[in-house]
C-alpha positions as CSV (number, residue, x, y, z in Angstrom):
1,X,164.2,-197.4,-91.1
2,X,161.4,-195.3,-89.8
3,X,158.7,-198.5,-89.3
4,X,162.1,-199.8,-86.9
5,X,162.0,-196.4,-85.6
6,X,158.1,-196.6,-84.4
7,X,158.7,-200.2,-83.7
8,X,160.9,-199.7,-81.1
9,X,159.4,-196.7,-79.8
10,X,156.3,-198.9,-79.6
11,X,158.1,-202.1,-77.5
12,X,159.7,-199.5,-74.8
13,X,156.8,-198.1,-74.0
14,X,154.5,-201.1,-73.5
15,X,157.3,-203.0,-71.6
16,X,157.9,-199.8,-69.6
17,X,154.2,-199.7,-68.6
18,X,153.3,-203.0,-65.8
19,X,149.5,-202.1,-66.5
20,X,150.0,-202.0,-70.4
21,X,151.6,-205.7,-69.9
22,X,148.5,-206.7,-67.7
23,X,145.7,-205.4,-69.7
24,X,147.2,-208.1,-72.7
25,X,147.6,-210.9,-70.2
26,X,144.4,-210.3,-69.0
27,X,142.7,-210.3,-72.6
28,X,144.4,-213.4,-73.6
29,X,143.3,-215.1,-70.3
30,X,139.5,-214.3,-71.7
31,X,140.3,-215.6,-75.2
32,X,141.7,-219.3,-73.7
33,X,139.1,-219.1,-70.9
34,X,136.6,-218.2,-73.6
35,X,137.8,-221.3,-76.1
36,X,137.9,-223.8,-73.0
37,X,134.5,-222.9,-71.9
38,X,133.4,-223.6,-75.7
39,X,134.9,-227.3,-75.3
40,X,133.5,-227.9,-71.9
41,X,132.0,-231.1,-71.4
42,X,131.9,-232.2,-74.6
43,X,134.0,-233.9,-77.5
44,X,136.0,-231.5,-79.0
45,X,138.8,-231.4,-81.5
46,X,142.0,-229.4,-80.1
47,X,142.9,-229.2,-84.0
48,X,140.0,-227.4,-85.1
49,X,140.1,-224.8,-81.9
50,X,142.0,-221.8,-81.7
51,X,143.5,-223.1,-78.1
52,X,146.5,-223.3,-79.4
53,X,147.0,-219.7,-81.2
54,X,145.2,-218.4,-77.9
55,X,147.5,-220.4,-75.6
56,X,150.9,-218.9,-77.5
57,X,150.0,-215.7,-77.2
58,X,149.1,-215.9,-73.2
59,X,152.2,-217.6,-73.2
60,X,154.1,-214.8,-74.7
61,X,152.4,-212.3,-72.1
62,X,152.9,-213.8,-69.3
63,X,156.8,-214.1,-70.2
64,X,157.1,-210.9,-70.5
65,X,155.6,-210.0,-67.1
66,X,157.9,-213.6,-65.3
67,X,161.2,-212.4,-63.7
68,X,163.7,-213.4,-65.5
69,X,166.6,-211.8,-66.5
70,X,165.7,-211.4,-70.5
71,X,162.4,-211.2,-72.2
72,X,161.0,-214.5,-73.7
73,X,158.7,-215.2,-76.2
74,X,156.3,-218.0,-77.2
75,X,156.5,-219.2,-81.4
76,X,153.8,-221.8,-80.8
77,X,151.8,-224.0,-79.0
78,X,151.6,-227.9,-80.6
79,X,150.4,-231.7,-79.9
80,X,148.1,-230.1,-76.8
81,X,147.0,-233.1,-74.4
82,X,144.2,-231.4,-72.6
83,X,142.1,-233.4,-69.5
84,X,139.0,-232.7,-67.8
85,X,139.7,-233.2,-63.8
86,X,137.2,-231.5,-62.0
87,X,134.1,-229.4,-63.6
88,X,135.9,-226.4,-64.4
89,X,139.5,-227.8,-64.3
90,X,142.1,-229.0,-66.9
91,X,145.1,-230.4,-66.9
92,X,147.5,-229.6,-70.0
93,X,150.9,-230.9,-71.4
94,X,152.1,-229.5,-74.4
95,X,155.1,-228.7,-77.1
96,X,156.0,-225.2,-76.7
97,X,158.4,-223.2,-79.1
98,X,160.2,-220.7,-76.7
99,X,163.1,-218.4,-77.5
100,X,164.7,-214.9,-76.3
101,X,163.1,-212.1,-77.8
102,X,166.6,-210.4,-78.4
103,X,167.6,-213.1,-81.0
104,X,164.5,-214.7,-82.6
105,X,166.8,-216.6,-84.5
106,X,167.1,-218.9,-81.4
107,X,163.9,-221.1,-80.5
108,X,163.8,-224.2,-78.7
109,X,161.6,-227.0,-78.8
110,X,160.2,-227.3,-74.5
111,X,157.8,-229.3,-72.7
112,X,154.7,-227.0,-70.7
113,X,152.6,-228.6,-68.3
114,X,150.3,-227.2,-66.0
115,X,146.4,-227.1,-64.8
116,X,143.9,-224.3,-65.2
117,X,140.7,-223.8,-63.5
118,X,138.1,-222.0,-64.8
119,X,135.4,-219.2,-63.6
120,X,132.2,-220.8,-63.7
121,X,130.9,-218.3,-66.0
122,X,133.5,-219.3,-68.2
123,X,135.2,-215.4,-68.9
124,X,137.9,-215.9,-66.9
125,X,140.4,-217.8,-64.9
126,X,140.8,-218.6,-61.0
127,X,143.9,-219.8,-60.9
128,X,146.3,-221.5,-63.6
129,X,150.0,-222.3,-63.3
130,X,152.0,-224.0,-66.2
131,X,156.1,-225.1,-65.8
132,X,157.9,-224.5,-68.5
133,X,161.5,-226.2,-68.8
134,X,163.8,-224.2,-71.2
135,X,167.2,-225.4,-71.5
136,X,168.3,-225.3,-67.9
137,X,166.1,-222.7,-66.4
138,X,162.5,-223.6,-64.8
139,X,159.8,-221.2,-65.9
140,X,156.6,-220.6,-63.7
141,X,153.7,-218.5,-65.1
142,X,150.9,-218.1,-62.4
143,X,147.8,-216.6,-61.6
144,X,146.3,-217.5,-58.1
């Protein structure tokens, strides 16, 4: 009872905070950005790479900070098709498990696609946007 206590204590006051949410979304952008710029111009596994663990957890971020009228949350990040397009560009279609964080009991199985495009020193993103389709809703995360 008292761990549920803290917990909850814990949520409200990173939610409440637009900077708290930021600072996360911002570290998980340098953990993908970090992993792509490993797999840059070279043969690469997806498998073997922690893009997808990094890639759920930006995910989950970045829903929290997208206007919508409930907080979502990513469950994973599976069958990644990820192509080179320029030299610090991606393209990316994926299998996303998405659900409302008030019920976790409800996930659903949605398409992501989108397009990244990397820093050239490889810390960072310029810009990225990826659609996410759940049920009948359209969800856009951006950074421009």
């Amino acid at each position: 009872m008292c761990d549920k206590f803290k917990s909850d204590r814990y949520f409200e006051k990173l939610y409440s905070s637009k900077l708290r949410v930021s600072r996360r979304i911002l570290r998980m952008e340098r953990h993908v950005a970090l992993t792509l710029s490993d797999i840059l111009g070279r043969q690469f596994n997806i498998e073997n790479s922690s893009l997808a663990s990094d890639l759920e957890w930006l995910f989950s971020w970045k829903l929290k900070a997208c206007l919508t009228p409930e907080y979502y949350w990513c469950g994973g990040v599976e069958e990644i098709v990820l192509k080179q397009i320029g030299k610090y560009e991606f393209q990316i279609t994926a299998l996303l498990w998405i659900g409302p964080e008030a019920n976790v009991n409800i996930l659903n199985k949605d398409n992501v696609t989108g397009y990244m495009v990397l820093k050239p020193t490889g810390k960072g993103f310029k810009s990225y946007q990826f659609k996410i389709n759940y049920g009948n809703q359209s969800l856009l995360l951006t950074k421009t």
